[in-house]
N, C-alpha and C positions, 0 to 999 in steps of 0.2 A: 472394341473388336472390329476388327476393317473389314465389311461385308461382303469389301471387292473379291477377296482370298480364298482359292479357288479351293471345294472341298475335296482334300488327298485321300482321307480314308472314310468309310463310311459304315458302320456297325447297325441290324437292322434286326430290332428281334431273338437275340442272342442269350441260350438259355445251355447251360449243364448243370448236369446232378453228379454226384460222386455215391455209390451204395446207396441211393434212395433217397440222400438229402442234396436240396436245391440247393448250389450256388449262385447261381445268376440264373436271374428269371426275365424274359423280354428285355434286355440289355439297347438301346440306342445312342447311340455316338455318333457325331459328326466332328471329323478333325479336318483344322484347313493349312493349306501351307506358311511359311511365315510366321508362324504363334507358338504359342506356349497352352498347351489343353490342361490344366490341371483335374486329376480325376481325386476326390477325397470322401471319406468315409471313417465308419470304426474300424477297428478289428475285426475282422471277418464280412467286414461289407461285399467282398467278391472283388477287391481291385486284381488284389496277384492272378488271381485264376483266371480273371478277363484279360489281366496282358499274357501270361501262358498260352492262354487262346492268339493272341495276337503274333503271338512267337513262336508258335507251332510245337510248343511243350505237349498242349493239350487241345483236341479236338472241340467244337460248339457240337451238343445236341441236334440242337435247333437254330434255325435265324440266317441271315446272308449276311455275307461282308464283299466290300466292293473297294480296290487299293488303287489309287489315277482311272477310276471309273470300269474297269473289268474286274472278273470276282478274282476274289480273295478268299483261299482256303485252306493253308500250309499244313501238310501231314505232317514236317518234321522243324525242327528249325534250321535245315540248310535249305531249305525250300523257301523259308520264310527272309534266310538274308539277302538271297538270289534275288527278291522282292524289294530288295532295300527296306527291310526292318533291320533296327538294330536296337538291342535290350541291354539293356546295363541291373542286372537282377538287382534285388535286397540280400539275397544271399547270396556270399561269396562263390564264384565257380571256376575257382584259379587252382593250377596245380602247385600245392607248394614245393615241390622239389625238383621245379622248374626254373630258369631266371624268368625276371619282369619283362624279357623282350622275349621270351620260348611262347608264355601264356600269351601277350597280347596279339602274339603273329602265330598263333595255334590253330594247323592246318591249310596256313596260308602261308608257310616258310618257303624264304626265295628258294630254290632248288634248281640241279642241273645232273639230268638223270639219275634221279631219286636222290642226290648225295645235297645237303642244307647247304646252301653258304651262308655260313655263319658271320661271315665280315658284313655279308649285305644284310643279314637278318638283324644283328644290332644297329646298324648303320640308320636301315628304316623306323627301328623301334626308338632310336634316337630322336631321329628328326619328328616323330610321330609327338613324343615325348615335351620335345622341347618346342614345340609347336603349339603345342596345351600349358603351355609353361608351369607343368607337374612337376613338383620337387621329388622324384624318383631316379634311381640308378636302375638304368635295364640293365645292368649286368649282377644284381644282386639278387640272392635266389629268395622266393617268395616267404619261406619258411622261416625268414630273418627278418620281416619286417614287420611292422605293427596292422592289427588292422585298421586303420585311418590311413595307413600305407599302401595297404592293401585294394582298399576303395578305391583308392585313387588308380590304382595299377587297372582296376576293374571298368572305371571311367573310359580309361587309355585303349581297354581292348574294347569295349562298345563302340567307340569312335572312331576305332580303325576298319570302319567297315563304310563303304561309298553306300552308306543310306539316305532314305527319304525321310522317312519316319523313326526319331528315335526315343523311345520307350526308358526313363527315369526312373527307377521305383528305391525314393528312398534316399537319392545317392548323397545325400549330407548327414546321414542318422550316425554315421562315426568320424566327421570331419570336427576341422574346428572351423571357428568363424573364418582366419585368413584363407582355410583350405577350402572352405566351402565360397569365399568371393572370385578365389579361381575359377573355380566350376560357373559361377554366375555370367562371368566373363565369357566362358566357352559357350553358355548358352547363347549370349546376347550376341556371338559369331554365328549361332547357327540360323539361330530365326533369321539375320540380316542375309544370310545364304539363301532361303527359303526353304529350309527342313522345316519340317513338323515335331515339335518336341511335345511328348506325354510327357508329364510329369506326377508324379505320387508323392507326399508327402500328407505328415501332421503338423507340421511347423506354418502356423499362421500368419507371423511375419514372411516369410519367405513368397508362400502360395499368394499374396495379395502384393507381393514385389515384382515377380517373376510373371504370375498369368493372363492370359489373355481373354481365357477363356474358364470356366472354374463348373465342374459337372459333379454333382455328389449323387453316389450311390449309400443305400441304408441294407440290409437283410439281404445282399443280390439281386436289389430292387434297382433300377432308376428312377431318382425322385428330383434333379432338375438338372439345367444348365442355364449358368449365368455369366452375362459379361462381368469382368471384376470390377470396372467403374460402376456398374450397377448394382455393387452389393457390399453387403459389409461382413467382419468378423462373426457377428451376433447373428446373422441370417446365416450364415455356414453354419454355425454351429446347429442354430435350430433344426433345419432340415438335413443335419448327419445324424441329430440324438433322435429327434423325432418331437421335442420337448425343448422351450427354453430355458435354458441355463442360469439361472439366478445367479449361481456362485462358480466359479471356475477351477476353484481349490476347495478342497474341504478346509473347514474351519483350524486354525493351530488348535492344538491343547496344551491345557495351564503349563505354564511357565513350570519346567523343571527345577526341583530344588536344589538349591544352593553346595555346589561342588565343595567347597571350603572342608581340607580334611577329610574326602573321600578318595583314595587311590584309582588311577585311569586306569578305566577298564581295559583300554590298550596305551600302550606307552613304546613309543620306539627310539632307540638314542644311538649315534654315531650309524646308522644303517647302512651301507653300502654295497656297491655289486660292482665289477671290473667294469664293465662297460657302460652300462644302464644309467645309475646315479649315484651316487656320493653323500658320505655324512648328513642323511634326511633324519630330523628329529622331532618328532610329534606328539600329543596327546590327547586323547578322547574319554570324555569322565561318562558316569552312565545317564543315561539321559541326551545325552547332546549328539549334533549331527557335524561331523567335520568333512567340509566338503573341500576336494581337491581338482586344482583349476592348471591346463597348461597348452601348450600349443603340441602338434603331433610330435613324436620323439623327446619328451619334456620328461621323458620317467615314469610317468604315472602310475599306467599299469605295471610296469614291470614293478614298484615299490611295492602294489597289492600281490604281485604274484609271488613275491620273497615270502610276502609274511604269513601266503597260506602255504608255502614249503612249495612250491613248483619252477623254485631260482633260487642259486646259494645264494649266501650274502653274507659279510660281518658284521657286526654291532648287538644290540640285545634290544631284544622282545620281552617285553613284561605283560602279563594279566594279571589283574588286579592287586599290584605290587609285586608281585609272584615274576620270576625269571623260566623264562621256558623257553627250550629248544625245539623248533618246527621245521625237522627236517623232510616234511612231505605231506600232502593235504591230508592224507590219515589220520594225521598226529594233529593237525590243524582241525579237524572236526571233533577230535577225543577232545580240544580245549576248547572249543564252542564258538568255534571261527568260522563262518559261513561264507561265503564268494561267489556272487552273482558274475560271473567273468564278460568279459567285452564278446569273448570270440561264444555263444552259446552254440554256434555246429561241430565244432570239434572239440568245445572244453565244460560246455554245459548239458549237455543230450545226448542219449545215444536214438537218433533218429527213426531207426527201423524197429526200438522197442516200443510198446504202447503208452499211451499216456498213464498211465496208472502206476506204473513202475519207473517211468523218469520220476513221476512226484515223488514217491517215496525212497529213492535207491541210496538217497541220504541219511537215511533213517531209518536204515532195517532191524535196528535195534530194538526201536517201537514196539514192534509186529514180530519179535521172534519168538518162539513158544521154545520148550524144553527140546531138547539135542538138537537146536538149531532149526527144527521146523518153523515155516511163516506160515502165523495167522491171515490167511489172506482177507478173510472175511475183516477181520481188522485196518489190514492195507487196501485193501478198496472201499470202507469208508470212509477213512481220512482223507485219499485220493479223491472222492466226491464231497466231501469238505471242500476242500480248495478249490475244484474247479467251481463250485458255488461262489464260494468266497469270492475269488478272483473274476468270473464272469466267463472263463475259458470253452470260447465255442470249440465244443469236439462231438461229432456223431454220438461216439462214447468211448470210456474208458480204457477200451480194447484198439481202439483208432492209434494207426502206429503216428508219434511226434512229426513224423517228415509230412503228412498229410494236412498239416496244420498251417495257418497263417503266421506270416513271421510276429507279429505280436503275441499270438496265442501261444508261439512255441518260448516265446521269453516270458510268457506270466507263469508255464511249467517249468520258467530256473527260478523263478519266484518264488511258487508252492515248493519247490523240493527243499529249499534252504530256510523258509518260515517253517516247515515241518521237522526241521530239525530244532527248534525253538534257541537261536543260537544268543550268545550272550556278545558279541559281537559280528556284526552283519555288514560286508565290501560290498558297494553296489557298485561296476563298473559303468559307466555306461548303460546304466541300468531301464531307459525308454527306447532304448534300442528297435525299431520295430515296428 
């Protein structure tokens, strides 16, 4: 870390609470220009809420921030870009039935008495575009793209803002490897500009490629900061868990028995979609995990989304020798078809409902008593199962999904779809988060 580089932003004591429970408690940050600040943590360590604060989503309690040495205090986030912050969330905040160039020039459309020029608005989002050298069409509407598509489209509009400081959180959790050495590329242009780049990530090759600078927080706490020539994998780890890590996986278990004569529990042949992909033919016996590998627009999801009925398709769908028609997720849960989906804000959650009811709303069949009444006392104990199970920080039960960290709101598409005990289980992208 080069000590010459002059400190840009400066975080001093920084504490919120939400209803009573602390997220960040005496928070300290020093970011300097020129670098790569990696901030890392678990799930619910207080990263998102600290950059929120930093983005002017959310106020600090308590504490001072100081941005090229005068304070820093942003009520809102046009406050905060005015300031040369620029955030590239975790969670998608694109309108989809906008194009790729409406979202990344939203609010900032060239204009001539109120009326858009739309020639110069693509024109700019173009060269914006092809400047980042993102494999995107800004004239294609958001709601047709993938989300790995989408990221990227999300990178484009963070970047389209003349900042100082720009705030990562995450941006490779749905890329692929080429799509994410783009971005690595974009970085190593800005540090040589002298921006400040935060970075968020779990990805431990990445964080010790990329950083300059490497800060872990635990509980909302701050527990260090370290150069990354100074430190290794194994010490991150320790001071994120609190505890060294003996094992970094859990153990396999025994070797499943011998498929030989047993019918696949799914089976898919000649499968097809007009656009998407072509003749995909597969099988998964019970026991085994069959993982599916490809570059962005490669099919993938969309072959998961045929087979839980949310995309026509020709060909045949078998369970367990058995032929079935899955003409909509309905019908795909009546056969014990579970779907961890890519996109969890609009195809896994309903956000503004409580955690207690995303977990279960897969499985209200559990919990239904005579003429349709729910035992609720039964759905909120299995709901406090899982979040046991799983580790899922929430105030409680009643805490609506949107309030959540984006990991904790992907271990609630976890519980919903192990609650339904399925006999085969899609996991998109399933560490998402």
């Amino acid at each position: 870390m080069t000590a010459a580089a002059p400190a840009l932003l400066t975080l001093s004591d920084i504490s919120k609470s939400f209803t009573g429970v602390a997220a960040l408690r005496g928070i300290n940050l020093t970011i300097h220009a020129g670098q790569v600040h990696t901030l890392l943590g678990e799930n619910g360590a207080g990263k998102s809420t600290l950059i929120k604060i930093l983005a002017g989503v959310h106020q600090a309690d308590s504490g001072a921030m100081l941005l090229d040495g005068t304070p820093y205090r942003p009520a809102n986030p046009r406050q905060a870009a005015a300031r040369g912050i620029a955030v590239v969330f975790q969670e998608l905040s694109l309108c989809n039935n906008l194009t790729v160039a409406e979202n990344i020039l939203a609010t900032r459309e060239p204009a001539r008495y109120g009326i858009i020029n739309r020639k110069a608005l693509y024109r700019r989002a173009r060269e914006l575009v092809q400047d980042l050298n993102l494999p995107i069409d800004v004239e294609a509407r958001v709601a047709d793209l993938s989300i790995a598509q989408r990221q990227l489209v999300e990178i484009a509009k963070g970047l389209s803002h003349d900042a100082r400081v720009i705030i990562l959180d995450e941006p490779t959790s749905s890329l692929s490897d080429a799509e994410a050495e783009i971005l690595f590329a974009i970085i190593a242009r800005l540090k040589a500009a002298g921006k400040a780049v935060i970075y968020i990530s779990h990805r431990m090759e990445e964080i010790m490629r990329l950083s300059d600078a490497i800060t872990v927080m635990r509980d909302g706490e701050y527990i260090a900061t370290l150069p990354r020539e100074k430190t290794t994998v194994d010490e991150l780890i320790r001071l994120m868990v609190g505890r060294r890590m003996e094992q970094m996986y859990p153990p396999r278990l025994p070797q499943t028995p011998a498929t030989d004569g047993v019918p696949p529990a799914l089976e898919v042949q000649h499968f097809s979609h007009a656009h998407a992909f072509r003749d995909i033919n597969f099988a998964v016996h019970p026991g085994e995990i069959l993982g599916f590998f490809g570059l962005v627009g490669a099919g993938r999801s969309e072959v998961m989304n045929a087979i839980f009925g949310m995309l026509p398709a020709s060909g045949t769908i078998r369970l367990d020798d058995e032929t079935v028609h899955i003409k909509n997720p309905v019908e795909a849960i009546h056969y014990g078809i579970g779907f961890v989906t890519e996109n969890r804000k609009e195809q896994g959650l309903v956000l503004s409902h409580p955690v207690r009811s995303n977990i279960s709303m897969a499985a209200l069949k559990r919990f239904a008593a005579r003429l349709g009444f729910l035992r609720f006392a039964a759905e909120k104990q299995a709901a406090q199962g899982e979040v046991a199970r799983l580790a899922i920080r929430t105030a409680s039960l009643e805490a609506a999904a949107a309030t959540l960290s984006g990991g904790n709101q992907q271990k609630i598409v976890l519980a919903k779809w192990l609650g339904t005990y399925p006999h085969v289980l899609i996991l998109d992208e399933p560490t998402r988060g």
